[in-house]
Steps between C-alpha positions, in 0.01 A plus 500: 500500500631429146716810528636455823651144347636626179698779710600234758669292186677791349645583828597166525658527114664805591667364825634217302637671219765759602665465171439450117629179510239388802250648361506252152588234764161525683311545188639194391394308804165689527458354091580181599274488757187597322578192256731704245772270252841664471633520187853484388616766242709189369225314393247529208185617657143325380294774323162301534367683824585820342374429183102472629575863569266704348799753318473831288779570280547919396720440174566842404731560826561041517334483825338219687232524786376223677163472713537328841176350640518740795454824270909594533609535139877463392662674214859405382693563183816360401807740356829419448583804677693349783591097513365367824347781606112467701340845610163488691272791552142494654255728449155450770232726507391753784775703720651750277357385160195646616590849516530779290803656327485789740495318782678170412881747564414599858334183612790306351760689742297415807693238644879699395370766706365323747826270590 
């Protein structure tokens, strides 16, 4: 079963990453694996894969959003905020998005109170 395998590889994940720094370790191998490039943050990066991005831009608040072929979209916005500094956030659909206001508070404490 298709379920059964995806558990069996996070378990595996899991086992293998007891820290932070494992855990970027075996994504990095797992990236490699799968045919991924490594970039160095030293180098100038080539824009022209990212460029036949379909991309939105929202001027009045100087965001960006690009359209991955597999439906996942990314927004990003540059300040000047803080030099250096990357912040991700994801946002998926179904879980606790899908309830109501009411309910979202007590359903959100679920696994506090359950340990």
């Amino acid at each position: 079963m298709v379920i059964d395998s995806v558990v069996a590889d996070l378990v595996d994940f899991l086992n293998a990453t007891p820290t932070a720094f494992h855990a970027v370790d075996e994504v990095k191998k797992r990236l490699k694996a799968a045919g991924f490039e490594q970039l160095s943050e030293r180098e100038d990066w080539s824009l022209e894969a990212v460029l036949s991005i379909p991309s939105y831009e929202y001027p009045s608040i100087g965001a960006t959003e690009l359209l991955l072929s597999n439906g996942i979209k990314i927004c990003y916005k540059s300040t000047d905020f803080l030099d250096d500094q990357i912040i991700f956030t994801r946002f998926t659909y179904g879980g606790l998005s899908e309830l109501s206001e009411d309910e979202y508070m007590s359903c959100s404490m679920g696994s506090t109170i359950a340990g």
